[in-house]
C-alpha positions as CSV (number, residue, x, y, z in Angstrom):
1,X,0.0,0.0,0.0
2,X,2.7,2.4,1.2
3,X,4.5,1.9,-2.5
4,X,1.3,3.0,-4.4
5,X,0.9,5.8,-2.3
6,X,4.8,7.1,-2.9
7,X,4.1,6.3,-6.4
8,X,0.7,8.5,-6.7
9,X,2.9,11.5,-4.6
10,X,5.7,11.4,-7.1
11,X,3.4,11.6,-10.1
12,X,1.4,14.6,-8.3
13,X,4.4,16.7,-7.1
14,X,5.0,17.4,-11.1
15,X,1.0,18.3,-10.7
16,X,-0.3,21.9,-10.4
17,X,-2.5,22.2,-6.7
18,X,-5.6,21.8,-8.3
19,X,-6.1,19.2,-10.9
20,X,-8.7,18.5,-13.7
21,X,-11.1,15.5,-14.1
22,X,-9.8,14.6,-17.2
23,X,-6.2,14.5,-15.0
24,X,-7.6,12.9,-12.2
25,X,-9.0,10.7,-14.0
26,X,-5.8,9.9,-16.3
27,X,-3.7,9.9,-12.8
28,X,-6.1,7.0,-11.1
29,X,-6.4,5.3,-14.6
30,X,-10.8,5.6,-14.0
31,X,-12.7,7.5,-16.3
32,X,-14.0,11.4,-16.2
33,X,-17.6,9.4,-15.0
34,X,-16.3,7.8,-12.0
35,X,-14.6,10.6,-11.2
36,X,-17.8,12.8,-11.5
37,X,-19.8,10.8,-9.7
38,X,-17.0,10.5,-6.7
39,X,-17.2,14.1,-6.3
40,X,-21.1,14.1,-6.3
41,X,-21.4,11.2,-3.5
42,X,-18.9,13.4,-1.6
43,X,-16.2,11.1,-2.2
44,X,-13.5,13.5,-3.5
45,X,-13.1,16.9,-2.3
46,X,-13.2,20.2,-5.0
47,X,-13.7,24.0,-5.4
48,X,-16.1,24.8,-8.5
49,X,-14.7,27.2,-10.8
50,X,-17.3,28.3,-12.9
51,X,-18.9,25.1,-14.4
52,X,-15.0,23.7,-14.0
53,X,-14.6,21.4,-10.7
54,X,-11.0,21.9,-9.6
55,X,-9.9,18.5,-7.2
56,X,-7.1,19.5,-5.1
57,X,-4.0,17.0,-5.0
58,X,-4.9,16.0,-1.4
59,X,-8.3,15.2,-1.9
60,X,-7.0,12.5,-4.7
61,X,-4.7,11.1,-1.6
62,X,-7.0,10.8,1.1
63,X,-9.5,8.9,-1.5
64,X,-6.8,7.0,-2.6
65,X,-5.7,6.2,0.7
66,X,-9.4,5.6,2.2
67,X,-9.8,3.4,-0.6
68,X,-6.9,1.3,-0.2
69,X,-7.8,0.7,3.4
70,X,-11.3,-0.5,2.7
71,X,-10.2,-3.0,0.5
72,X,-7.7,-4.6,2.6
């Protein structure tokens, strides 16, 4: 788990703070879709920007990391 997690880090610190769907989605290899509907069940934290949703590199951590726990 730990190795994923330092892997994710080092492909985010080349990231800008706030990140895309289309990224986010690219970054956790999901599509745009599952990312949308992660944000709407509250899953994944953002700032809306217009119509834009902005997901800041944390947010993709924490889920990442909540995630990984659940499934062990």
């Amino acid at each position: 788990m730990e190795n994923f997690i330092e892997i994710l880090n080092k492909k985010l610190e080349k990231e800008d703070f706030f990140l895309s769907i289309k990224k986010v989605s690219e970054i956790l290899y999901v599509s745009k879709t599952t990312i949308l509907n992660k944000i709407k069940a509250g899953e994944i934290k953002y700032i809306k920007v217009g119509k834009l949703y902005k997901i800041p590199k944390e947010s993709i951590i924490e889920y990442v990391e909540k995630n990984l726990l659940k499934s062990s």
